[in-house]
N, C-alpha and C positions, 0 to 999 in steps of 0.2 A: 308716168308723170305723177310727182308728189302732190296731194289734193292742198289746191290755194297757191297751185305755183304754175308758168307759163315758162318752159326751158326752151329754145332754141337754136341751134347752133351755126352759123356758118351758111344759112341758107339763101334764098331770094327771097324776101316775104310779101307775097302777094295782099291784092288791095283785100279782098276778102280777110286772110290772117292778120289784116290787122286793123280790121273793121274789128273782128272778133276781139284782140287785146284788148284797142281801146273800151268798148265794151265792157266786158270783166273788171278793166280798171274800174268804170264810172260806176260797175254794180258792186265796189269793195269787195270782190270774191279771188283777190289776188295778193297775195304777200310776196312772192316773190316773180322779179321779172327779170330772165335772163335773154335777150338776142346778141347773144357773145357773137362778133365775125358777119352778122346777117348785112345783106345789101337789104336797103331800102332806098324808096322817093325821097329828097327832101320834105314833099307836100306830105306822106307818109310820117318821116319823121316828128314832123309838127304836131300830128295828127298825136301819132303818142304820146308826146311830150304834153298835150293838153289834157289828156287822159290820165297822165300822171301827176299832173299839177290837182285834179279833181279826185285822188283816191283817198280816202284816209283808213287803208291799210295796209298800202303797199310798204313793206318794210323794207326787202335789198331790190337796187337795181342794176343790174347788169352789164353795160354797154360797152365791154373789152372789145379791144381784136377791132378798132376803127371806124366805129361804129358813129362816133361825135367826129366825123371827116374834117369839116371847116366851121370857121368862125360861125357861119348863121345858124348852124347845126349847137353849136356851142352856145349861141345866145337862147335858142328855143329853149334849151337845155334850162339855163339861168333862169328864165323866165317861169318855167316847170318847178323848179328848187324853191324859188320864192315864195311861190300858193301851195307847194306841199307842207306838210309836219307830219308824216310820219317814217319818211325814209330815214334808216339805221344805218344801210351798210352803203356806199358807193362804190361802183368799180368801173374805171376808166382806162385800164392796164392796155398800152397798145394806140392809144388815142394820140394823133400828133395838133395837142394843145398848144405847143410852146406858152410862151410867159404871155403873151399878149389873150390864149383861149382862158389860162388863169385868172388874168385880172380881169376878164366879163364875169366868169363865174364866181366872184372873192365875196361882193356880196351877198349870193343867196346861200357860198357854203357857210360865211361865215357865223351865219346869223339863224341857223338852220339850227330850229330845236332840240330835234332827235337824231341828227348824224353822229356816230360814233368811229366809225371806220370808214378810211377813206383807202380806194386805190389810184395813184397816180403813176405807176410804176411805165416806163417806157412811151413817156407823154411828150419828151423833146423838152424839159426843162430846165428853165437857167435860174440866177440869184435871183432875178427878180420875182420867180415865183414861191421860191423860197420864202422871200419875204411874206410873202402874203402865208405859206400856210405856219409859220412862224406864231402869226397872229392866232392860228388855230387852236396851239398847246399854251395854253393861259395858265398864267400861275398860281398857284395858293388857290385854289379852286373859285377864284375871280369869277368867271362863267363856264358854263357847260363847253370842252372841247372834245376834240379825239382821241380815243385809247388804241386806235387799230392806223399804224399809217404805213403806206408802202412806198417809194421811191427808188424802187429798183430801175436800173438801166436807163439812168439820166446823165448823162457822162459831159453836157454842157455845164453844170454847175462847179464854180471854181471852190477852190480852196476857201477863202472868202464865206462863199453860201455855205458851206457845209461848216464852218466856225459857227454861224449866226446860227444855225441848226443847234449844232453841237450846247449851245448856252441853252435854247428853249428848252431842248430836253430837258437838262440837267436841272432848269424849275419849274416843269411840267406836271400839275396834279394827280393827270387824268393818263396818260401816254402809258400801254401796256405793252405794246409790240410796236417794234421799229424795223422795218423792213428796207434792207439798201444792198440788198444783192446785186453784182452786178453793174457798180460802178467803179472809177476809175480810183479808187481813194490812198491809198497806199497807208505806210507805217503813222506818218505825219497826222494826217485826221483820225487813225484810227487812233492814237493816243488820245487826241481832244475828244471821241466817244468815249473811252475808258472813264476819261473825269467825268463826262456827264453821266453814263451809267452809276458810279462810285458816288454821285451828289444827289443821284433820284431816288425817290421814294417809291416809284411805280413801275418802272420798268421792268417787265418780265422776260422778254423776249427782243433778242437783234442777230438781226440775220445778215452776217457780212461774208456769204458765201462769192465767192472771184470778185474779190475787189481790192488783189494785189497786196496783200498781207504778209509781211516775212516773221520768222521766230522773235523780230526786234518787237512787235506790236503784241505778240500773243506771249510775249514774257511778262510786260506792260498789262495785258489781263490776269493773267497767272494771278501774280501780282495781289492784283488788288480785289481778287475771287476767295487770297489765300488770309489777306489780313484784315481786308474792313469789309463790315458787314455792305450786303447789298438785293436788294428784290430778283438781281436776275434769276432766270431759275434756264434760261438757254442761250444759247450762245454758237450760232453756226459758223465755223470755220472753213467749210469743204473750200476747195479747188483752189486751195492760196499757198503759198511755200512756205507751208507752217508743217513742221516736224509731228510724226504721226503723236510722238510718246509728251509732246506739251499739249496736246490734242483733246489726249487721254487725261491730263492731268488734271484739265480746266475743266474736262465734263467729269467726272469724280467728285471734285472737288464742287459743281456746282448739284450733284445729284443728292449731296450728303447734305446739303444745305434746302433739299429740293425735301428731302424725307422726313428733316426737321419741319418745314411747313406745312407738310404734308397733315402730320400729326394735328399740328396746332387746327386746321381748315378745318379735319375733322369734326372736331371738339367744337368745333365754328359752324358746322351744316355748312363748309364750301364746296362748292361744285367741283372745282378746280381737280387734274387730273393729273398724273403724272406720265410723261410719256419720254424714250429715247433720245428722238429727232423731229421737231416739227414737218407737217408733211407737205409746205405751203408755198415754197418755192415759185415764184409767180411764174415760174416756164414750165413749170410741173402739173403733169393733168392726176394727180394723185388725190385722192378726196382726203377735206379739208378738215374733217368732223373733230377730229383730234385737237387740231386747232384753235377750234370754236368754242371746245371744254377749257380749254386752258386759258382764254384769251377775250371771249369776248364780255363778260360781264352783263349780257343782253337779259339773262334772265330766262333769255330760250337761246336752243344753237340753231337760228333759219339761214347761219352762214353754213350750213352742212351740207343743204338745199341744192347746192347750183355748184362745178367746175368752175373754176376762175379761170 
């Protein structure tokens, strides 16, 4: 176990293990808290959630794989969010929130100091939650929002939500990776991605691995990879019936643009890394480290820390 982190996985957590948490949290000797999949009491849960409301160094918290089961689970949660400031990274991947667990939570993510990255990916959401994390990606650097967002495997969201999506990107200050693996989006939204990519200044990374893409959408990136300048520097295609050799085209094409930046970061003292394929696939147990050089601007990678 990495020192200043509590990993977990999939287990039962007895009342002891999580006397212990709590604990640690309340003696700030924890930055990173992961119980990915773990069964607990609700009375347990509480229990945490108030030891996480009282840390100020807890930086990512973990609670993939079902962990926020029901609403009262989700308002602890909320209630946790509101008295914390230093949580950076969230990950909720796997949580069946629907829009109704979003809008308890709208207040404390919104308004949350230091969250940077959020996972919602596989949380059972519709437009209405959309709206809400809409509100997240503020424009002209208005106020501090998200650079890290995931929404992979929400397949309730209609054409509609992913539009109103599709605009915030587009004048989003802060938004460096967009993550939408996994949903049902075809050629049609991915075109209104391509605009929004082509109008952002910040966008590094979108990940639209099986979400029903043909040669008509990834001609539409070509495109506009080939003629007007843009931040991307990734662009995951896998598992969509996109033509291996426009594949190749768009990752060339975005890798030469990648080596130009490269240069300049350089010259800049940036972190920033150069890599293939991001490794971050939210069904994928591959470590994320690469990711976290590229992507999270945190200033440290303690998303390296923990399996999603």
């Amino acid at each position: 176990m990495l020192p200043g982190s509590i990993q977990i996985t999939g287990e039962a957590l007895s009342c002891a293990e999580v006397k212990d948490i709590c604990d640690s949290l309340k003696e700030n000797s924890v930055r990173l808290l992961s119980v990915r999949g773990c069964q607990l009491s609700d009375r347990d849960f509480g229990r945490v959630c108030r030891g996480v409301a009282e840390s100020h160094s807890l930086a990512q918290l973990n609670l993939n794989l079902g962990v926020v089961s029901t609403i009262g689970r989700t308002k602890h949660l909320a209630d946790a969010l509101k008295a914390n400031r230093s949580i950076q990274a969230l990950f909720l991947h796997g949580s069946p929130l629907l829009d109704a667990g979003l809008v308890t939570l709208n207040g404390a993510l919104s308004t949350h100091p230091s969250l940077v990255s959020l996972d919602l990916g596989d949380c059972m959401l519709g437009d209405e939650a959309i709206r809400i994390i809409c509100g997240m990606l503020p424009p002209d650097g208005a106020k501090s929002g998200l650079k890290e967002l995931t929404l992979s495997a929400n397949p309730a969201i209609s054409s509609q939500g992913w539009a109103r999506l599709a605009i915030a990107v587009a004048h989003s200050s802060q938004l460096r990776v967009l993550n939408l693996d996994y949903n049902p989006l075809g050629d049609h939204i991915a075109g209104m991605l391509a605009v929004s990519v082509a109008s952002s200044r910040t966008l590094e990374v979108l990940d639209l691995e099986g979400t029903g893409l043909t040669n008509q959408s990834a001609q539409i990136f070509l495109d506009m990879v080939e003629n007007y300048p843009t931040s991307l520097r990734v662009l995951v295609l896998a598992e969509n019936d996109i033509s291996p050799e426009l594949q190749q085209q768009i990752s060339d094409l975005l890798s030469e643009g990648e080596e130009e930046e490269d240069k300049d970061g350089e010259a800049r003292g940036s972190s920033v890394t150069p890599r293939e394929k991001p490794n971050w696939v939210p069904h994928s147990n591959a470590s994320s480290s690469q990711m976290v050089l590229m992507t999270s601007g945190l200033g440290e990678s303690f998303l390296a820390e923990t399996e999603m």
